[in-house]
Every structure is written in C-alpha cells, then in structure tokens.
MIKE-934042 format. One record per residue (C-alpha): residue number from 1; residue in one letter; chain; x, y, z. Coordinates in Angstrom, 2 decimals. Layout:
REM residues N
<node resi="NUM" resn="A" chain="A" u="X" v="Y" w="Z"/>
...
END
This chain:
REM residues 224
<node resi="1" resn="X" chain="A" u="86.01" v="110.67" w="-183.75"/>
<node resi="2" resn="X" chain="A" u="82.90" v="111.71" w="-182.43"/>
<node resi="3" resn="X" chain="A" u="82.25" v="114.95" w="-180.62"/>
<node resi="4" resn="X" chain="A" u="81.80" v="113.13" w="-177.07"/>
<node resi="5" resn="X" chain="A" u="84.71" v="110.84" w="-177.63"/>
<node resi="6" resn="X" chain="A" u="86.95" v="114.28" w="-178.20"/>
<node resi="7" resn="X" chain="A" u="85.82" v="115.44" w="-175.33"/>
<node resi="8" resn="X" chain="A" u="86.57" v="112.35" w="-173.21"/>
<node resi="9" resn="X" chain="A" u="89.55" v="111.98" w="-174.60"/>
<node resi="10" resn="X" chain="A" u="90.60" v="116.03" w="-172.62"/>
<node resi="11" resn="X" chain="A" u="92.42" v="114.62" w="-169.99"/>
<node resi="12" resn="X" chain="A" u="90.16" v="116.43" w="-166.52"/>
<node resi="13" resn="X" chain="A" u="91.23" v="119.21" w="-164.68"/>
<node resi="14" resn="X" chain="A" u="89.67" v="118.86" w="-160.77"/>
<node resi="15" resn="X" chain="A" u="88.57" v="121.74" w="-158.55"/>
<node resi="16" resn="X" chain="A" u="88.46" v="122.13" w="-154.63"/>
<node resi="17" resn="X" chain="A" u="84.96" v="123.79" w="-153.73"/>
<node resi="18" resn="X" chain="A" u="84.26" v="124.15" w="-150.10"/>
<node resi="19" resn="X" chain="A" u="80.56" v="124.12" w="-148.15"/>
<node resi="20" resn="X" chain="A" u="79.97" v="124.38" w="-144.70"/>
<node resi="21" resn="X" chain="A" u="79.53" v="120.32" w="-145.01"/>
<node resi="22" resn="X" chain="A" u="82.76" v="119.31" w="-145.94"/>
<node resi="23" resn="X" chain="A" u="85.13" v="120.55" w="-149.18"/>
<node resi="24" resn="X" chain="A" u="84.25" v="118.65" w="-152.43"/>
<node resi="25" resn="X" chain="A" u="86.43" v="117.70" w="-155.60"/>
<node resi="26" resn="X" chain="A" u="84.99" v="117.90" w="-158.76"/>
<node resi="27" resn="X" chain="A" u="86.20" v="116.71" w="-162.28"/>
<node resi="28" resn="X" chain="A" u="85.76" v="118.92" w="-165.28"/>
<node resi="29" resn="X" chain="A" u="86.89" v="120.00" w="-168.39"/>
<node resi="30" resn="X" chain="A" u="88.45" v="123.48" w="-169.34"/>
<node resi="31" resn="X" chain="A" u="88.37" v="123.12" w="-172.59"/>
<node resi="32" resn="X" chain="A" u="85.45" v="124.52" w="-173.56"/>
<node resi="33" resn="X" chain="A" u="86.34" v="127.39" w="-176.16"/>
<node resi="34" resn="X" chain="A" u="88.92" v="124.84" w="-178.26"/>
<node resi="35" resn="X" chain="A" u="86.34" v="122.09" w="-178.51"/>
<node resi="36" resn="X" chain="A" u="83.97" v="124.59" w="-179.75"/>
<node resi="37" resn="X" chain="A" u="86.32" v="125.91" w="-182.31"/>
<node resi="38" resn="X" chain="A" u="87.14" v="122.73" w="-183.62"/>
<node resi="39" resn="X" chain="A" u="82.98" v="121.60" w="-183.82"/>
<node resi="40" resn="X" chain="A" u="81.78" v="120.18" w="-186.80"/>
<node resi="41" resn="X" chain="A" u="78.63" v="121.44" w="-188.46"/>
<node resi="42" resn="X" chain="A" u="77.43" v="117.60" w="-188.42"/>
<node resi="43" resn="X" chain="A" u="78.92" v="117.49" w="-184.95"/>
<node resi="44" resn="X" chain="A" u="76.87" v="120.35" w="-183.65"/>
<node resi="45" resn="X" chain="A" u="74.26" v="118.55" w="-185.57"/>
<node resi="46" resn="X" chain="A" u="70.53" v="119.47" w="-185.94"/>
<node resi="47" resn="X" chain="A" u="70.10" v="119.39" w="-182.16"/>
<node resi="48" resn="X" chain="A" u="72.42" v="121.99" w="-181.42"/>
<node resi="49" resn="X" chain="A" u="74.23" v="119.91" w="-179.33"/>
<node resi="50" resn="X" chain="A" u="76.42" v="122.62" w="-177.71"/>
<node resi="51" resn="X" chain="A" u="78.60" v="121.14" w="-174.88"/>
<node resi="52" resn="X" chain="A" u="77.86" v="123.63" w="-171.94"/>
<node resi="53" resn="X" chain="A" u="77.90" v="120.63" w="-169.75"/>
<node resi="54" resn="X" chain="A" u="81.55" v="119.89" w="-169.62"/>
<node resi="55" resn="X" chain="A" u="83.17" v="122.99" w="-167.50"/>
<node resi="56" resn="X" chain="A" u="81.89" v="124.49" w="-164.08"/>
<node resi="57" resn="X" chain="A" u="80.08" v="127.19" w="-164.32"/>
<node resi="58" resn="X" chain="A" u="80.08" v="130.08" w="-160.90"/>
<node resi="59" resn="X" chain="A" u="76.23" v="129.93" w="-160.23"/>
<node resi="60" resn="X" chain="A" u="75.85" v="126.15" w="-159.70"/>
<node resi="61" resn="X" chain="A" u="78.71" v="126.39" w="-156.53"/>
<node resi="62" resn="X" chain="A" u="76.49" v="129.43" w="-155.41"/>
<node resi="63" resn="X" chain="A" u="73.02" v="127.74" w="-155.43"/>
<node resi="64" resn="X" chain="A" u="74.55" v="125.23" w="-153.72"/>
<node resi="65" resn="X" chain="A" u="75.73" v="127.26" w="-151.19"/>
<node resi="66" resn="X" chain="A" u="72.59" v="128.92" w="-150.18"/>
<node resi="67" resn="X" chain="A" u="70.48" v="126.12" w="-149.93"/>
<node resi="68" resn="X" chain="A" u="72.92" v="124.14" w="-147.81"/>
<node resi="69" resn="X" chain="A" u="72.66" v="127.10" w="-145.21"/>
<node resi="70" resn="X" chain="A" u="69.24" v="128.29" w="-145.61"/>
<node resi="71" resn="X" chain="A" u="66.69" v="125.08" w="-146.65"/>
<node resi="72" resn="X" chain="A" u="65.83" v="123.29" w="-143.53"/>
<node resi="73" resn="X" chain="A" u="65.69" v="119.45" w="-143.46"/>
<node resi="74" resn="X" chain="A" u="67.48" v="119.33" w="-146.72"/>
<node resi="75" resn="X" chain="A" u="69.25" v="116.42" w="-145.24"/>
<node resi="76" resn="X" chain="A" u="65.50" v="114.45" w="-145.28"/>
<node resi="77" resn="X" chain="A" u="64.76" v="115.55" w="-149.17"/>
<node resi="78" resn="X" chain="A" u="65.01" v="114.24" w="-152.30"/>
<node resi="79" resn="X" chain="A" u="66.21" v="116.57" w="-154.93"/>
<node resi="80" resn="X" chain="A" u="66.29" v="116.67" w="-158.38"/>
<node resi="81" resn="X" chain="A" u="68.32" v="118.36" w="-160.29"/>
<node resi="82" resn="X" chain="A" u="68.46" v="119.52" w="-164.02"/>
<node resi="83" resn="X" chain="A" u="71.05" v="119.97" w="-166.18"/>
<node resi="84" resn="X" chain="A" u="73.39" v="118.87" w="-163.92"/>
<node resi="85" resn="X" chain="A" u="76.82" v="119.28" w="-166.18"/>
<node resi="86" resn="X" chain="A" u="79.49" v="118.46" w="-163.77"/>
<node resi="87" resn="X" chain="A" u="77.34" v="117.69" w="-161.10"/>
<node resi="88" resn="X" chain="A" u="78.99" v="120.14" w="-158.73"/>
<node resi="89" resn="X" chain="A" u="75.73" v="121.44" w="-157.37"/>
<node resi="90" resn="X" chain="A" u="74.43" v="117.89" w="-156.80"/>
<node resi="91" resn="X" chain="A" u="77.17" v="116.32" w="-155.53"/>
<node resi="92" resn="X" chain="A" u="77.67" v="119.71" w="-152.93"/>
<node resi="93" resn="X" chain="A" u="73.97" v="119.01" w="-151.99"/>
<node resi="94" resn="X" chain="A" u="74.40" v="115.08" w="-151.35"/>
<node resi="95" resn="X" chain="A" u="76.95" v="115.93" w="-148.45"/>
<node resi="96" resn="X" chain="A" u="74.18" v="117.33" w="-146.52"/>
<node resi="97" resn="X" chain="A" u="72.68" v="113.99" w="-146.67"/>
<node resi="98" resn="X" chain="A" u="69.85" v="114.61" w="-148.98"/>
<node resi="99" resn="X" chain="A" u="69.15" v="111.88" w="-151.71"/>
<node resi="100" resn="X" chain="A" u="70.00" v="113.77" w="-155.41"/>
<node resi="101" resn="X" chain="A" u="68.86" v="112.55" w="-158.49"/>
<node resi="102" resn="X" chain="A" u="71.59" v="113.93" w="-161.29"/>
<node resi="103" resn="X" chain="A" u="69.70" v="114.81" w="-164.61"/>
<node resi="104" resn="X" chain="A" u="70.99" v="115.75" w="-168.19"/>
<node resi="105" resn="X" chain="A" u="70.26" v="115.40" w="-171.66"/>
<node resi="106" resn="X" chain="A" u="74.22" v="114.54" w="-172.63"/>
<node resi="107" resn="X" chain="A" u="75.13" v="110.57" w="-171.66"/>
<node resi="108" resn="X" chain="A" u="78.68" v="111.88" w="-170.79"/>
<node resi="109" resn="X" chain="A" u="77.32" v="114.39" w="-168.09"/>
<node resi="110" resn="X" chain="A" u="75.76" v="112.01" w="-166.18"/>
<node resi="111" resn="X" chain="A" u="79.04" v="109.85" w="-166.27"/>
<node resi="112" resn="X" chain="A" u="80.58" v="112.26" w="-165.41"/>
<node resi="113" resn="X" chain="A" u="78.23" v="113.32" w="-162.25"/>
<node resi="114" resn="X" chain="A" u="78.63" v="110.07" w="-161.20"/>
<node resi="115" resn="X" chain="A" u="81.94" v="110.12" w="-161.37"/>
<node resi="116" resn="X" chain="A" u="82.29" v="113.11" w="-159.30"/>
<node resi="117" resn="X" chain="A" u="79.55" v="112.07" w="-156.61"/>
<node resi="118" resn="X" chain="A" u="81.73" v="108.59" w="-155.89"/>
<node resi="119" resn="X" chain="A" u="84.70" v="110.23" w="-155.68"/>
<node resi="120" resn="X" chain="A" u="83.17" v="112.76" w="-153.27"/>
<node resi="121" resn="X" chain="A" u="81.75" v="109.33" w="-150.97"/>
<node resi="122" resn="X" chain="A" u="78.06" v="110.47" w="-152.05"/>
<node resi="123" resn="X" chain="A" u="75.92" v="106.94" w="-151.61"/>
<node resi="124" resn="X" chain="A" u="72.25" v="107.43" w="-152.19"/>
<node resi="125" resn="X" chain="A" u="72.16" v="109.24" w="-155.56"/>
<node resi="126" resn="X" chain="A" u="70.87" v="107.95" w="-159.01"/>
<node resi="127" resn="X" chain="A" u="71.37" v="109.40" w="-162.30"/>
<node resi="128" resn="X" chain="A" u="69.08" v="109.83" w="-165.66"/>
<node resi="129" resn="X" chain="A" u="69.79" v="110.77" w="-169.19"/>
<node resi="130" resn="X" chain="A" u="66.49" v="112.85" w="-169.82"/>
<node resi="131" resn="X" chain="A" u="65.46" v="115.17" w="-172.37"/>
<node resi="132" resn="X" chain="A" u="62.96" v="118.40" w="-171.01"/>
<node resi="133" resn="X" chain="A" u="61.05" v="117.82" w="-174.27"/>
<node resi="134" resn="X" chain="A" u="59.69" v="114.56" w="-173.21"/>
<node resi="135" resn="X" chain="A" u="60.99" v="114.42" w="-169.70"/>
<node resi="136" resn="X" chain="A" u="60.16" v="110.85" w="-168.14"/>
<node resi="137" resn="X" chain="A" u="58.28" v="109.98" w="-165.02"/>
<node resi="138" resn="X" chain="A" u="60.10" v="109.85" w="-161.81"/>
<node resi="139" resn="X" chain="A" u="58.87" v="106.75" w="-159.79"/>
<node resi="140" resn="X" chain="A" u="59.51" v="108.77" w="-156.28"/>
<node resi="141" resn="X" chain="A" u="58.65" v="111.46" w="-154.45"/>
<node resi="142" resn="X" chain="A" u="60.65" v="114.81" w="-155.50"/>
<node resi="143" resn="X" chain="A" u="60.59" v="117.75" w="-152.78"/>
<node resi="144" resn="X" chain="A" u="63.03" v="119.64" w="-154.42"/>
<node resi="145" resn="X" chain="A" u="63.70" v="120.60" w="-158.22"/>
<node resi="146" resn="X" chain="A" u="67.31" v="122.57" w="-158.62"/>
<node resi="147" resn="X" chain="A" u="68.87" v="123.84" w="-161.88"/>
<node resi="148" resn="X" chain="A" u="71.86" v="126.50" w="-162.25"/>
<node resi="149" resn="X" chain="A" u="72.50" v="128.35" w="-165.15"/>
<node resi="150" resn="X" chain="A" u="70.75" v="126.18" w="-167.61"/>
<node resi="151" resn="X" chain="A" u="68.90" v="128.97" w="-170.06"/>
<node resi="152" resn="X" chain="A" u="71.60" v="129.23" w="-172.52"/>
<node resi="153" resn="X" chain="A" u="69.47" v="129.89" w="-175.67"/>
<node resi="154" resn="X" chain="A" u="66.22" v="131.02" w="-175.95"/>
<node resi="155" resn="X" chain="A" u="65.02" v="127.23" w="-177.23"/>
<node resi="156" resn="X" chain="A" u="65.19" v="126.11" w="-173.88"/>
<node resi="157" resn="X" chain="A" u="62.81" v="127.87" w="-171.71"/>
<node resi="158" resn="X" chain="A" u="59.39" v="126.23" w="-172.98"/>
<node resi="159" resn="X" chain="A" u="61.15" v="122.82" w="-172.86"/>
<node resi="160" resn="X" chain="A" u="62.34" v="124.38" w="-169.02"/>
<node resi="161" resn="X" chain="A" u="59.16" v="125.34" w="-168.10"/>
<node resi="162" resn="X" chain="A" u="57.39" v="122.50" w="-169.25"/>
<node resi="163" resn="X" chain="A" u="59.12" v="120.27" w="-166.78"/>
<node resi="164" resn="X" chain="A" u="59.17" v="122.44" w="-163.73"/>
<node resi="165" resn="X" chain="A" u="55.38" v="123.23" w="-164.50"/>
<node resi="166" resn="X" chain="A" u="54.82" v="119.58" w="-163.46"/>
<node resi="167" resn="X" chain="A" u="56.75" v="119.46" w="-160.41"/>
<node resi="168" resn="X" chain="A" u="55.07" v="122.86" w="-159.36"/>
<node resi="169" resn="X" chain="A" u="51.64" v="120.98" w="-159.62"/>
<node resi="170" resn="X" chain="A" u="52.67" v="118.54" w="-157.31"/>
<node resi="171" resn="X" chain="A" u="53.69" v="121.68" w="-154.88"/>
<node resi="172" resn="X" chain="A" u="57.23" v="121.01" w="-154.92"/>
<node resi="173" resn="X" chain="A" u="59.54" v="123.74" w="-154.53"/>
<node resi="174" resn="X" chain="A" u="61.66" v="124.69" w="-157.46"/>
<node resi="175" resn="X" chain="A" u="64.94" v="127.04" w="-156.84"/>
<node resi="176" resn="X" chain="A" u="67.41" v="128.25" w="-159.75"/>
<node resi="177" resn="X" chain="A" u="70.51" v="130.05" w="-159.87"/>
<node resi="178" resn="X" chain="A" u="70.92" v="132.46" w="-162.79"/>
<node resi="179" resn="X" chain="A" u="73.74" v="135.10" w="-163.97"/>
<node resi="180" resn="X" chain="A" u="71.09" v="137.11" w="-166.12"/>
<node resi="181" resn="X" chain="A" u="72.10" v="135.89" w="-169.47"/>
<node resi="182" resn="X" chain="A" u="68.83" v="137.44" w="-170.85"/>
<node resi="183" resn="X" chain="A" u="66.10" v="134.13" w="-171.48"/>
<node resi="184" resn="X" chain="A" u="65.59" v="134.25" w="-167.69"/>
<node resi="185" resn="X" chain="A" u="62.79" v="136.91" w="-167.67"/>
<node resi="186" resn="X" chain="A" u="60.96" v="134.93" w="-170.12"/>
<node resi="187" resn="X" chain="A" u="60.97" v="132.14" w="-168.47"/>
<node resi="188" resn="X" chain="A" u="59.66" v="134.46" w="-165.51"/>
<node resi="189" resn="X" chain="A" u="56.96" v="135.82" w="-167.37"/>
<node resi="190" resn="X" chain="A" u="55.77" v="132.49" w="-168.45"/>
<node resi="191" resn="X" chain="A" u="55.80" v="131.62" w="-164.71"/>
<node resi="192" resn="X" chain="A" u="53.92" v="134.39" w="-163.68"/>
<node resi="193" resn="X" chain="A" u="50.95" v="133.95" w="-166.28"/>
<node resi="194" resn="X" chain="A" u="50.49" v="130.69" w="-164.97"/>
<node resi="195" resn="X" chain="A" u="49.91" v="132.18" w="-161.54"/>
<node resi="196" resn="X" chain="A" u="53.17" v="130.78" w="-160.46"/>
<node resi="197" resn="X" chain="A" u="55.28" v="132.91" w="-157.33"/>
<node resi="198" resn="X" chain="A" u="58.97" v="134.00" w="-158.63"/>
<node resi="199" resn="X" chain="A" u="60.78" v="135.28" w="-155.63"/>
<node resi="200" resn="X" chain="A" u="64.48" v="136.51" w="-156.38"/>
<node resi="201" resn="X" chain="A" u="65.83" v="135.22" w="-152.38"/>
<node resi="202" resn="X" chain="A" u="69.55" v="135.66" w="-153.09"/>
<node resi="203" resn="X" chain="A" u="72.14" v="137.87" w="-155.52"/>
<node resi="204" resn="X" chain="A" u="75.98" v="137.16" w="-155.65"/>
<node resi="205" resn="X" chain="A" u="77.86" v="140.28" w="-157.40"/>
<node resi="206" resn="X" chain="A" u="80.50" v="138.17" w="-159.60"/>
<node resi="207" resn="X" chain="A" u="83.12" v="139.67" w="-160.83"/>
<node resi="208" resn="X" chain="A" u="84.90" v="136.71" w="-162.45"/>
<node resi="209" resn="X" chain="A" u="82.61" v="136.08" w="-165.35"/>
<node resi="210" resn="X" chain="A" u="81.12" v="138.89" w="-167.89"/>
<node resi="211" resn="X" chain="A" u="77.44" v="137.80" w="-166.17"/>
<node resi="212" resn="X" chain="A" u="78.27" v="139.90" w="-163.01"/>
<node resi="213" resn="X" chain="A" u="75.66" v="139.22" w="-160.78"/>
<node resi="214" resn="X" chain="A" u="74.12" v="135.78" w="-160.06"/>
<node resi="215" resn="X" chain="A" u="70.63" v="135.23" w="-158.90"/>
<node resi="216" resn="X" chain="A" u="69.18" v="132.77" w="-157.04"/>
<node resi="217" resn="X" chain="A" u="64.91" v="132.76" w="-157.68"/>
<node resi="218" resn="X" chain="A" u="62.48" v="130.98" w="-155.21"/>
<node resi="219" resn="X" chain="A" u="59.31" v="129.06" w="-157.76"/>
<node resi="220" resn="X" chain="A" u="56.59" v="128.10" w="-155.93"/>
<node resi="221" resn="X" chain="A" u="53.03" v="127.08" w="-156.77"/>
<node resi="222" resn="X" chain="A" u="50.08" v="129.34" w="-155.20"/>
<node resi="223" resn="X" chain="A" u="47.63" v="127.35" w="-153.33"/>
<node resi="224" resn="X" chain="A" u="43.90" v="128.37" w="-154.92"/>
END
C-alpha cells in the first residue's frame, strides 16, 4: 500500500475552529507521529515526501484570525494560498467571502481542502496541485498570497521565495504565519537583499506546541 493510500485509509478526526465569521469544521488526521514511524525509506522516497500536510498545525488558525479582523475588503480579494495542508486557513478565509485558491504539492491535500471547504458551504474556491520549484501560472488576478507554517526544512525556502518573489513583483501583498522553527530568518534575509519590506505585524505566545510563539510577518514590495 502506498504511503497516501495509508494515510487515507486513517479514518479523520474533525475540529471546531471559530472566527468572528462563523465557526468552521475541519477534517484532519492525528496521526502524524505513527505514519511517520511506520515510513518506508522508498516511501519517503528521494523527494522527501514528509506528510506535514495531513494534521492542523496552531499558526494556520492564527493567520487566519488576524487577517479576518484586520485586512480590509478581504471579502473583494482573491487569495492564494500555499501549502495549504488541511485547508483550515483557506477555508476560515472563504467565509469572509473572499475567493481562495487552495495550493499544495501533495494530491491528497488538496482533496482534502476541498473536502473541508464544501463541507464548510465555501462556493467560489478552486484548488491546484503545484510544486514551488516550477510553480505554474495563475490565469487571474491574485491580491493576496498566504502560507502558515510551511518552512519545515531548510530545502524549502529558495523554492518559497522563488514563488512569492513573483507575486511581490506584481505588488501583491504576501502575509505568513510562523512559530520560529529556525529557516524563517533565512528566508527573511533573502527578502531583505532583494529590497523586499518584512514587517513582523502580529505574535501569539503558544503554549501548546514546543514553537511557543507564533508570528505573523507583513511582505511587501518597495515601490522604486
């Protein structure tokens, strides 16, 4: 059995998040630790496909959060999000009436996203399985890029920055939500040297998880 059909085969656990638009329910998987026990060398394959997407992690519910009560005219945007796991940012977005476009590089992610965002009554959403390393064009007009917790390993800031890089060209706003695992002040730094503004605009002290305190940075591109 492959190493997506084991973890389809988990039976889903749901969770109750609430915004100041309406509560959400969101499928997920708490399995994370036995599935990666039981991984394969030829499962985790030459791609290091480590399954990060299948569980909720604390700083996508908190991005979400903040933009819902601080962005104005979120509910005209359309936002695209990357590495969207469970979806549980996205979907939380899409009840403020924005249109979200769910992004991941695993097939079963954005299943799963869409799962989530019709089961939540989210209508005008699309999702994309895309890879950062040669991200594909997006035939629309993106005002927002999101991502939460998505620098897991040190291989995936250049592919990360590469894509954002783009959408910062096109002066479109870029926020992320971080719990300091360490790659995040590269991918600052690489930012910066690009002439790039990095403002941290929100921190969450967390005392679930061993990351304790969640931050929530601001990208934006500096007009010449």
């Amino acid at each position: 059995m492959s190493l997506c059909n084991k973890i389809k085969s988990i039976p889903l656990k749901s969770r109750v998040f609430s915004f100041k638009t309406k509560d959400i329910t969101i499928n997920y998987t708490d399995s994370i630790d036995s599935i990666v026990n039981e991984m394969t060398q030829e499962e985790f394959g030459e791609d290091e496909r480590f399954p990060y997407y299948i569980t909720i992690w604390d700083s996508g519910p908190v991005l979400a959060t903040w933009l819902i009560e601080n962005i104005e005219n979120i509910d005209t945007m359309t936002i695209l999000e990357l590495g969207s796991g469970t979806g549980v940012t996205g979907v939380a977005l899409a009840t403020a009436g924005c249109r979200l476009i769910f992004t991941d590089y695993e097939e079963y992610s954005v299943e799963l996203c869409a799962r989530n965002a019709i089961q939540n009554g989210i209508k005008n959403y699309d999702c994309l399985t895309a890879d950062w390393r040669n991200f594909p064009d997006i035939d629309e007009k993106i005002d927002m890029v999101v991502c939460s917790d998505v620098l897991y390993e040190e291989k995936q800031v250049i592919p990360l920055y590469s894509v954002i890089k783009k959408y910062l060209k096109l002066n479109t706003a870029v926020y992320i939500s971080d719990p300091q695992r360490g790659h995040i002040n590269t991918f600052i730094d690489l930012l910066q040297k690009d002439n790039f503004s990095v403002k941290p605009v929100y921190q969450k002290i967390n005392g679930v998880t061993p990351f304790k305190t969640i931050t929530i940075y601001e990208i934006k591109n500096i007009p010449a």
